[in-house]
N, C-alpha and C positions, 0 to 999 in steps of 0.2 A: 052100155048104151048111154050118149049123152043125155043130160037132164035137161027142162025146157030153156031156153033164154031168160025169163022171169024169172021162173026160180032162180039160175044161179045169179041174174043182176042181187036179187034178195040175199042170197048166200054170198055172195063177196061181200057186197054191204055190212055183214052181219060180222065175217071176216076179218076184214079194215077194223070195223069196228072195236073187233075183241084187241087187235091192235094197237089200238087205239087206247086202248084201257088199260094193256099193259106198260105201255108210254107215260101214263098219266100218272099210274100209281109209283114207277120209278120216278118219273118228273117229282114226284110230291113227297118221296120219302128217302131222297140220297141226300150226302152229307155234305158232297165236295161239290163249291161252287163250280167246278167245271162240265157236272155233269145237272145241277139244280137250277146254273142261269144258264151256262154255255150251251147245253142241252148236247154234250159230243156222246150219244149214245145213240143205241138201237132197239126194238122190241120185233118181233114179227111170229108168224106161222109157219110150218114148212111141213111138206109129205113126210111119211119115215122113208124118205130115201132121202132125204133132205133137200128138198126142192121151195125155197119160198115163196109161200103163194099169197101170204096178208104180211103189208108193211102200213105203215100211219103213215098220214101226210101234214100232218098239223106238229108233230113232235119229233124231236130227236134228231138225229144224223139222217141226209139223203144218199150216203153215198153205197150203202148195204143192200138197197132194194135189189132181190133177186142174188141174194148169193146162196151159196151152195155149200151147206151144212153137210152134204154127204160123205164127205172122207173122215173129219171127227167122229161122226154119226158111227159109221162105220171101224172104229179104232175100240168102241168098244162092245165087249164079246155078248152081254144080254142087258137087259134093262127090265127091270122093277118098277112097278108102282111105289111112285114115293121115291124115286132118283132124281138127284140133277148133276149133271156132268158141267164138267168144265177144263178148258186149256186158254192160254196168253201165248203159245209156243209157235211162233211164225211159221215153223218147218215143218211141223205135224199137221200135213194137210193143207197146208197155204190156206185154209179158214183163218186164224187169226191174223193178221198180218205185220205189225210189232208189239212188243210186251206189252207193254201199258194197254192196251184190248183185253179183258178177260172176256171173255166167250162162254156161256150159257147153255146147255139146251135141257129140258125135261121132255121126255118120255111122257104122250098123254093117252091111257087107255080107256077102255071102254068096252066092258063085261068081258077083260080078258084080253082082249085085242088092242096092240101097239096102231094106235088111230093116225097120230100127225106129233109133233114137237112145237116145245113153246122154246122162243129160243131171244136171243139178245146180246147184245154185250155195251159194256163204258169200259172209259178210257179212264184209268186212272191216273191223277197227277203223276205219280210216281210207283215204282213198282221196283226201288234202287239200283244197282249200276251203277257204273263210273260216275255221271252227275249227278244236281239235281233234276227234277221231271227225268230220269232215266235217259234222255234221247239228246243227241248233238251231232252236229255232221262230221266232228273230228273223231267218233268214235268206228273202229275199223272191223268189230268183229260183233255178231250178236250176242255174245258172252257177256260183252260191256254192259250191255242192255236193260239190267236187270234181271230178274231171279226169271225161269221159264219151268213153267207146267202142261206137259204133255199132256192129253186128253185124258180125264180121269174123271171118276167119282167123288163128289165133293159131299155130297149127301146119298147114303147109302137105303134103300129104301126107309125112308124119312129119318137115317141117322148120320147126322152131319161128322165129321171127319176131320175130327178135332185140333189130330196132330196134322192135318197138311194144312190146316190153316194156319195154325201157329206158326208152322215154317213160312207159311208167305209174309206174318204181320211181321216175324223177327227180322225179314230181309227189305222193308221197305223204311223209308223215310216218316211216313203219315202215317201208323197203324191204325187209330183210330177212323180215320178219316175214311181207308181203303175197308176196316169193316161193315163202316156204317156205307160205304155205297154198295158191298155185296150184298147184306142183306137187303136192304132196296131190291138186286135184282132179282133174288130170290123170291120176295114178297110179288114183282113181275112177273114172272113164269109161273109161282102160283096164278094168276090171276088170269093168265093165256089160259091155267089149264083148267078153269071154273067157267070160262065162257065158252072153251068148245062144249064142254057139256053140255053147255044151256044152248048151243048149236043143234047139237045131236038129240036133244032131247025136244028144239025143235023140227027139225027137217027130217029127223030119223037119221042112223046112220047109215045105209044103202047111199040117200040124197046126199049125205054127206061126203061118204067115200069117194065117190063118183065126181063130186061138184067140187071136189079142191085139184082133181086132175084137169078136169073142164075149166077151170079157173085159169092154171097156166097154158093150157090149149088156145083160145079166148086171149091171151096176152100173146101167145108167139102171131096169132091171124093178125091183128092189129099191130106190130111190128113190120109184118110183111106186105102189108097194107101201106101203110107207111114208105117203105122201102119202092112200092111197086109204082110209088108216086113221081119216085127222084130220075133223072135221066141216068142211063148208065153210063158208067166210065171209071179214068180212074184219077181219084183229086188226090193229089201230094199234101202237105203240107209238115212245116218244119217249126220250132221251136223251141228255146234254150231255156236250160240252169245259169246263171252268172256264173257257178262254181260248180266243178266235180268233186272237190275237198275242198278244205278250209283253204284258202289265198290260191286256190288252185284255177285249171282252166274251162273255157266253157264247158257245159252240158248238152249234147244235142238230144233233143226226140225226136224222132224222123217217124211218119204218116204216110202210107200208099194206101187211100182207102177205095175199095173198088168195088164200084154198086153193079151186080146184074140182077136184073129182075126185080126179084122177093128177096136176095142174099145180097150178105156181105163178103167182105174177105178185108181185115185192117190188117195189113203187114208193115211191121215195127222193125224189118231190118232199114240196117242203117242209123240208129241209136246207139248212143254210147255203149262201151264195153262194161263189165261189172266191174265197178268203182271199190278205188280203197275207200270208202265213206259211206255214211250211213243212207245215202240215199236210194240205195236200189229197193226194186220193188218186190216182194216174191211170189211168185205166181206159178209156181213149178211148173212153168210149160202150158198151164188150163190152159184150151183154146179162148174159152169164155169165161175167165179169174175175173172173179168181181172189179177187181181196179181197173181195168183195161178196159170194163165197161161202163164204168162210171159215168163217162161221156157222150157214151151211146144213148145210157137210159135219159141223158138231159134232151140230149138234140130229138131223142123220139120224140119226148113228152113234150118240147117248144115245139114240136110239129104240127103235135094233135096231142093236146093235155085230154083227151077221154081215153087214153089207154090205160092199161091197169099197170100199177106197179109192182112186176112180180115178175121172176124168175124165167115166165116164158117170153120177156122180150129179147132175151140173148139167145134165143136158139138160130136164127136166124142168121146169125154173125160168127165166126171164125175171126180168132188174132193169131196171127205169126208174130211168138217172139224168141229168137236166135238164145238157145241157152248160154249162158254166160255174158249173156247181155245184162243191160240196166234192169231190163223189164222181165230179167227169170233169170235172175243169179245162182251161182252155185254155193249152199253152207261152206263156211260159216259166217259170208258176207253180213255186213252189218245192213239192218232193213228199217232202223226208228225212225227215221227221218222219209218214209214212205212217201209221208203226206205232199210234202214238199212236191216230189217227182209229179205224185198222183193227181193233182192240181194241177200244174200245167199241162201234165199229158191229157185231162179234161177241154182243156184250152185248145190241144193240137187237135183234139175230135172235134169240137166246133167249128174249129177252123177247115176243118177240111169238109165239114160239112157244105159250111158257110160256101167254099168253092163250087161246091155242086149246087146249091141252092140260093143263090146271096140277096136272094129277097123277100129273105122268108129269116134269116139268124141275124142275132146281135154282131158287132166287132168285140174285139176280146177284153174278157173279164183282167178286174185288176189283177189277183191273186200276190206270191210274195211277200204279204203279211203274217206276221208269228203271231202265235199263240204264246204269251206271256206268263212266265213261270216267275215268281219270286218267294225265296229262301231266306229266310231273315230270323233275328232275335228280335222277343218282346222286350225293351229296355226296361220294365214294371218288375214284369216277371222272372225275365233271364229265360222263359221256354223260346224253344228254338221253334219256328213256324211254314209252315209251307202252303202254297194256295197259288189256282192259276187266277191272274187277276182279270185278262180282257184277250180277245180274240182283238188283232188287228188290222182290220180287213178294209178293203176296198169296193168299190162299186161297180155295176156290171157293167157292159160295154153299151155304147147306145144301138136304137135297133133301128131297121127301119119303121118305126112303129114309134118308136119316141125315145127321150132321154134313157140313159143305163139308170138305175135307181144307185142313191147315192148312198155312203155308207160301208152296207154289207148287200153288196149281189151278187147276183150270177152262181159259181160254183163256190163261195161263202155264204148265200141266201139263209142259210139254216143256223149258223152260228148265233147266236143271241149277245148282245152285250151286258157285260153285269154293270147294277150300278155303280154310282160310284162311293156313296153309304156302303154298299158291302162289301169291296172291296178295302175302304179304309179299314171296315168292321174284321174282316178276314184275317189282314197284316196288318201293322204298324208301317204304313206308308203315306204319304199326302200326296192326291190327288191336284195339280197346278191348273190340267187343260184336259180336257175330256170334248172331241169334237168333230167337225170336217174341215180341212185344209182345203182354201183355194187354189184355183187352179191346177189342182189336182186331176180333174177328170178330162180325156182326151178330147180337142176341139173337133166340132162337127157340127152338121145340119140337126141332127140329133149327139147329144155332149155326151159323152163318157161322165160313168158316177163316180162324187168325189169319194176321193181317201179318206178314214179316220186315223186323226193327232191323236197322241196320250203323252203326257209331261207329267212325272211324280218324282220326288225328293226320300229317299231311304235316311234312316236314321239309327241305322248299329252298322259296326264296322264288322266285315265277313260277309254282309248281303250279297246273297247268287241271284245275278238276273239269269233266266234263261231266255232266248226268243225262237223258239222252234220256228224254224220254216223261212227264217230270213230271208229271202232274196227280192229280185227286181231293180238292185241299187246299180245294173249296166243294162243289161236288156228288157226295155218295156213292152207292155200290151201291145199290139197291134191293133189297129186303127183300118178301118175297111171303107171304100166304094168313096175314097177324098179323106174319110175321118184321122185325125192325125191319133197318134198314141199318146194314153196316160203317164204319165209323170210318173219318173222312178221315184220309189220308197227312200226313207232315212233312217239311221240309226246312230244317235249323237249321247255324248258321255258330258253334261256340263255345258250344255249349246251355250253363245252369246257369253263366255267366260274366257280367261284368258287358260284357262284347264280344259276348253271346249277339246274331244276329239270324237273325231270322225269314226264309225265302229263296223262301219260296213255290215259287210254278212255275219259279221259276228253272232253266233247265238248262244253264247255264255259267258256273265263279264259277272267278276266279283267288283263294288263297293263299297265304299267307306261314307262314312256319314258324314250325310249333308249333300253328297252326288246327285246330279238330278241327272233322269234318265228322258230323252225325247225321240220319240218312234211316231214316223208316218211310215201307213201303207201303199204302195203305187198305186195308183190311180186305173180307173175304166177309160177303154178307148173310143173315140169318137165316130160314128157311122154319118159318111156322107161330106158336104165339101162343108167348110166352117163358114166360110162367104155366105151361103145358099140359108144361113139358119136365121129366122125373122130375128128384127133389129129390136123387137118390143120384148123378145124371147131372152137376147142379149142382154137387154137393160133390165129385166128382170132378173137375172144373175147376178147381174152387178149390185142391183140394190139390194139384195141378198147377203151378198159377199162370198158368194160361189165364186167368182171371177174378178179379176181387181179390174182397175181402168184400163193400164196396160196391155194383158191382157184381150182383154176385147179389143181393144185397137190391133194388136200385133198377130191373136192368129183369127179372131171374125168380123177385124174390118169395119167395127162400128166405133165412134168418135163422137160420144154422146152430148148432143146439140149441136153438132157440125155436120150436116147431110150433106155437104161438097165433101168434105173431106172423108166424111164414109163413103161416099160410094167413088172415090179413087182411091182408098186401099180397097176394098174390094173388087174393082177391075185388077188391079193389079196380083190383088192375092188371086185371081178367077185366074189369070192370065199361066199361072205356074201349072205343068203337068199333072194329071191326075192318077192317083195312085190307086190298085186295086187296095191293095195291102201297104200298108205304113207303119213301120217296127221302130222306127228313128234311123237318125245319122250310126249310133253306133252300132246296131247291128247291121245297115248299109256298109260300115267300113269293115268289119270283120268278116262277111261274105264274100268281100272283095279278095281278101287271101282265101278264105276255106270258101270255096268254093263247091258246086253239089259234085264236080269230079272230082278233088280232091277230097270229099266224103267220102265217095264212093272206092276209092282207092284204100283210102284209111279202113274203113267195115270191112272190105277184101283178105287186108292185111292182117290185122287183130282176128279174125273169126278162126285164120290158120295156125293162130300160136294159144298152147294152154292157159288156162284162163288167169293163173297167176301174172301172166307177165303182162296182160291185156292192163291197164291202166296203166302202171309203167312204162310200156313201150308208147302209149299214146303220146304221154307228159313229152317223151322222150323226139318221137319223130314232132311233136307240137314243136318243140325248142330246136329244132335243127330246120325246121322250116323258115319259122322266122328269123332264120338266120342268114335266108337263103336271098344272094342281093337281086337275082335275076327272075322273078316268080309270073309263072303262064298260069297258075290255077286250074292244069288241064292231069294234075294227079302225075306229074313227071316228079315235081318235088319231093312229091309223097314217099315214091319208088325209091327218090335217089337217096331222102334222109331214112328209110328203113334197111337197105344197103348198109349205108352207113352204121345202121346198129349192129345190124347183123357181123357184122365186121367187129364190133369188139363186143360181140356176144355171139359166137359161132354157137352156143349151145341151144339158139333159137333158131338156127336155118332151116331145121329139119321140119 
């Protein structure tokens, strides 16, 4: 029998709370700036079936609320008072999703009885592999990854397990650094499993039992709630990687998202095939794999922020994703570069939100900025040093509601930036520019948020930058209802030198001293026509230095101290057609050849051959297309350049 409304608002409250607390106490006792400023971790509660039902909303990573501990949970055979388990192992269970994740849960009982799980996990700088930070999109197999650990006992009823740690500190780069943040998490999950008590010892445990099932019951009605709001239908929506490997070719994520009623259904055929590179995602097929809803639990919560964040807003939703795809690859596909994917596929859920609703969502978040890894010697000492210095992020899209916030928003909102004292303090690096780039955020009646600059100078020769997550440096945010798209991302080796080079997507570059490294993030897209945004709102930017003079004159038409000549560029800029959706010129031009049939033919094609040859054969009909002088875009070419493979690979016809 459910428990009253009051009670459990009290009981979630109490919930959150303990959440909350275990957030705090890892917040305040890990080692590595990544997880002390950057805050890339998790805390929460979950049923012993593993269903989470308390997450924080003031700490940590957003992008875990509501996943499903069950399959780990389930890997192992009993549990003791005084356990705490853990795995980093992508495969076991699609719970962790790349190494650097270690994963968490304790076992919390109560006079005997397995009650709930305290559970969590951070992202470790490194956890070794081929580079440094473990992760890069050139690498092709999870192996590279770094060390992996299968769901196991880490602490055996309260006796820690001595030798599997040493086997992890011997195989990473930071030993120090990756102890001092486990035990943090450790000190976390104690701390989950002292405030259920103090739950249960207030509510009794009947209320309790009872009120953390009613908890995510309470999250799937307010989902569907939500859901029962939207007209039905079915909104598409599309969106690219710059790259499927290193110098390689676009990325699609294809969206069919189809509202009836109270349900979903996101079907992700039609995204790219499973990639030689690290970017796929693994998801073994879950209908509702936490990463594929990442986007869902945003767009819920911009709908109606009183829903709860917890594991019953996905029941409601089904995803289709094609095995051997991007979005559910088959081992031993490399999966570190996750992130990357998981971020704009965030972007393609709003987006397709956005179609069903476009007066109620932002235009699209910047995303495409790295997470900044650098590897260096202390010239003093000779020790060799590693530390993530800054998250380089972007600002959200604007909404109809106002400007995107500049910065860090939208699906970066959670990232934190370190200063720039601590990071000097961390490495031996000098900090040049630490800030927001103009005209970065896409123009609009409401502006897309800027991008943040970083500029720093290394000084030992052998320095590894790494920049996880590179992209945006060919296809930008999209810009909705007139709003033009945020300005693509940089990455420069030496800018304004006669040594300047351009690094593209690069996301691992050794230095030698004295190099100076300049990274912007792309920019938020703009909502709404840029003409249409007050002239005082304008000139407020400018005197800011959000926006140069240029600028303002060239995409909102304002010509400060000239009102003839503002309001004839804006008749004129008024006078050009208006766009639902605005991705740029260059993705307008590459549409033009790949076309949505020539997609469609391509998904066709690849879904019929094993999954080995599926990115190779794409590279492959890609290169014969474009070669092709006579192109209808109606999937004729597609045909005729897989033909053509098939022809000097008869071993694929079949």
């Amino acid at each position: 029998m459910s428990i009253d409304p009051v009670t459990l608002q009290i009981l979630g409250n109490h919930a959150q709370a303990a959440a909350e607390s275990m957030a705090f106490t890892l917040f305040r006792t890990a080692h590595s700036t990544f997880v002390k400023e950057t805050e890339d971790f998790t805390t929460g509660l979950c049923t012993p079936d593993g269903q989470t039902f308390a997450s924080p909303r003031e700490l940590g990573a957003t992008w875990f609320v509501g996943l499903d501990y069950g399959p780990v949970i389930r890997a192992i055979d009993d549990y003791r008072e005084g356990d705490v388990c853990m795995t980093n192992d992508p495969y076991s269970g699609f719970v962790c999703t790349h190494s650097p994740d270690i994963h968490l849960w304790k076992p919390i009982f109560w006079q005997g009885e397995l009650v709930c799980f305290a559970v969590g996990h951070i992202h470790n700088t490194d956890v070794g592999g081929a580079v440094p930070a473990s992760l890069s999109r050139t690498l092709t197999e999870v192996h590279q990854e770094g060390i992996r650990f299968p769901p196991c006992k880490l602490v055996d009823a309260g006796r820690l397990d001595q030798r599997l740690l040493d086997i992890m500190l011997l195989n990473v780069r930071a030993p120090t650094q990756n102890w001092g943040d486990l035990k943090a998490q450790l000190a976390s999950v104690a701390t989950g499993e002292r405030k259920v008590h103090e739950m249960i010892r207030r509510f009794g445990i009947e209320t309790f039992r009872q009120g953390i099932r009613d908890l995510l019951d309470l999250g799937e009605r307010q989902a569907r709630r939500v859901l029962a709001a939207i007209p039905d239908g079915d909104y598409p929506f599309t969106d690219y990687l710059d790259e499927d490997s290193p110098n390689g070719l676009p990325c699609r994520l294809h969206l069919n998202l189809k509202i009836r009623g109270e349900e979903a259904v996101l079907d992700f055929t039609g995204s790219d095939p499973q990639l030689a590179a690290s970017l796929n995602v693994p998801t073994g097929g879950n209908p509702r794999h936490i990463l594929l809803m990442v986007g869902w639990n945003y767009a819920l919560y911009t709908l109606d922020s009183t829903v709860l964040l917890n594991g019953g807003l996905t029941r409601p939703a089904t995803c289709i994703t094609p095995e051997g795809t991007i979005l559910n690859p088959v081992f031993p596909a490399a999966v570190g570069m996750r992130s990357l994917t998981c971020a704009r596929l965030q972007g393609v859920i709003m987006g397709a939100f956005q179609r069903a609703v476009p007066d109620r969502l932002p235009a699209g978040p910047a995303s495409g900025g790295p997470m900044m890894n650098v590897n260096t010697t202390d010239n003093r000492t000779g020790r060799r040093l590693m530390a993530a210095i800054d998250p380089i992020t972007g600002g959200a899209g604007g909404s109809p509601f106002g400007d995107g916030m500049d910065g860090s928003g939208a699906n970066n909102g959670f990232l934190k930036n370190t200063p720039v004292e601590i990071n000097e303090a961390e490495v031996p690096i000098r900090i040049l520019r630490y800030g927001l780039e103009p005209d970065s955020g896409g123009a609009g009646l409401h502006r897309g948020g800027l991008a943040t600059v970083l500029e720093f100078r290394v000084h030992a020769p052998g320095t590894v930058v790494t920049a996880r997550n590179r992209d945006r440096t060919r296809f930008r945010s999209w810009g909705v209802q007139g709003g033009r798209p945020g300005a693509a991302s940089q990455f420069w080796r030496n800018p304004g030198s006669n040594r300047a080079e351009n690094l593209g997507n690069t996301d691992v570059v050794t230095l030698d001293p004295g190099d100076v490294i300049r990274i912007v993030c792309s920019g938020g897209s703009g909502w709404g026509p840029p003409w249409q945004r007050p002239v005082e709102a304008v000139l407020a930017d400018l005197a800011a230095g959000k926006v140069t003079a240029e600028a303002a004159m060239r995409d909102y038409g304002v010509v400060p101290g000239d009102d003839a000549a503002t309001a004839a560029r804006r008749a004129e800029l008024a006078a050009a057609p208006l766009r639902m959706f605005d991705a740029g010129p260059e993705r307008d031009a590459y549409e033009r050849v790949w076309t949505e049939a020539n997609y469609a033919e391509l998904t066709a094609i690849l879904a019929r051959l094993p999954v080995h040859w599926r990115h190779y054969a794409k590279r492959r009909i890609f290169a014969l297309v474009d070669a092709t002088p006579d192109r209808r875009g109606d999937g004729s070419e597609v045909r005729a350049a897989f033909a053509a493979l098939q022809d000097e690979f008869p071993q694929i016809a079949h």
